[in-house]
C-alpha positions in Angstrom: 11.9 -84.4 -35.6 13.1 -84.7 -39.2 15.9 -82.8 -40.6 14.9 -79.9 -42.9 17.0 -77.8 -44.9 18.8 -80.8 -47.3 20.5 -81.0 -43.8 22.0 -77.7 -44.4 22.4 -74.8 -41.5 20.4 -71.8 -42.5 22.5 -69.4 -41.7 24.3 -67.3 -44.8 27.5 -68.2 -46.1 27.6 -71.6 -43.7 29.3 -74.2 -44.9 29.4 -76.7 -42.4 27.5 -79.8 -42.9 29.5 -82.5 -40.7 27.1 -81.5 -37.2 23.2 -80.4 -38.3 20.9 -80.1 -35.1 17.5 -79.6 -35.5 16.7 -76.4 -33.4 13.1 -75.6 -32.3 11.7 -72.0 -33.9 9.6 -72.2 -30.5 11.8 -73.7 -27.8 10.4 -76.9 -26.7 9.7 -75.4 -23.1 7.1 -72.7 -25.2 5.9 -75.2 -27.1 4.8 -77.6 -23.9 3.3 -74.2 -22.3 1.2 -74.2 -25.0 0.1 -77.9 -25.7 2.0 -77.9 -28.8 3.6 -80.9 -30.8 7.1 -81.1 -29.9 8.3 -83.2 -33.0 6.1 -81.4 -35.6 8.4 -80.7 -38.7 7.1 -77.3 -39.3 9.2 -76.2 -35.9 12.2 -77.5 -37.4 15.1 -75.3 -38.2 18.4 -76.8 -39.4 21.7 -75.4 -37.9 25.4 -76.7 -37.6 26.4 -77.3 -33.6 28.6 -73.8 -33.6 25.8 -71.4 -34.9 23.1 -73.9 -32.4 25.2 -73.1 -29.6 25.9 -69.7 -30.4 22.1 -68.9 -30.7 21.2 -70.3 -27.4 24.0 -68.5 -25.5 22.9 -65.4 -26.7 26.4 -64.6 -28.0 25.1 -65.1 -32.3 21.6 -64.9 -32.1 19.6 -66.9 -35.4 18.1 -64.0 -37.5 14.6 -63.5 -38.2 15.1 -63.8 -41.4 16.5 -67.2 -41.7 13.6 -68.8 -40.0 11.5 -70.6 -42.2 8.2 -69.6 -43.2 6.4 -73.1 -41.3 8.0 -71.9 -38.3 6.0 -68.6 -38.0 3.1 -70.6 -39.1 3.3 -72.4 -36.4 4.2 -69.9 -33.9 0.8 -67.9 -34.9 -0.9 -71.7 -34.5 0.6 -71.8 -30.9 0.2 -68.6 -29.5 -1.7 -66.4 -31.6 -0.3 -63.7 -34.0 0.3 -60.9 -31.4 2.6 -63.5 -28.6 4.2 -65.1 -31.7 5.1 -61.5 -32.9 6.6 -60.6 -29.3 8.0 -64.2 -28.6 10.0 -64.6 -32.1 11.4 -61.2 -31.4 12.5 -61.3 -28.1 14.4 -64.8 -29.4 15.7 -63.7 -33.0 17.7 -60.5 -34.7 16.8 -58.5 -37.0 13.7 -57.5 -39.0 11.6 -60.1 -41.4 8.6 -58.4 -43.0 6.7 -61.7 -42.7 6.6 -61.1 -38.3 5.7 -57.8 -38.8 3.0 -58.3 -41.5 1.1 -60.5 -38.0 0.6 -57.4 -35.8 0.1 -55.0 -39.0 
């Protein structure tokens, strides 16, 4: 997978840029499940190692928001609008008009 973002985490007011990770919008398990392309650059999402690892324990989730807009896209590709809707929601915070615009 490529690095997106100018390499930049995409989470506000950041400013570390000495660690990016490329973390998967659709975690690469979800993405198997559903046939999906594990490298494809539009499930890329750019984060330093401290927010990565805070998002996967749980303890600083990634906000909807930040996501990009490829990475719904691609969600709605896998799984179709309604499980993207309930899977980006069960993994993300907060409220993004462009998720709830796919069960409106």
């Amino acid at each position: 997978m490529t690095f997106v973002d100018q390499r930049r985490c995409r989470i506000p007011g950041c400013v570390d840029r000495s660690r990016p990770h490329q973390h998967h919008a659709v975690y690469v398990q979800e993405a198997r499940r559903h046939g999906g392309a594990l490298l494809d650059p539009r499930n890329a999402l750019t984060l330093c190692v401290h927010h990565h690892g805070r998002h996967h324990s749980r303890q600083e989730p990634v906000p909807l928001r930040v996501l990009r807009r490829e990475n719904i896209e691609f969600a709605v590709e896998l799984m179709g609008a309604p499980a993207a809707y309930e899977y980006l929601r069960r993994r993300y915070v907060g409220d993004d008009p462009r998720l709830e615009a796919l069960i409106a």
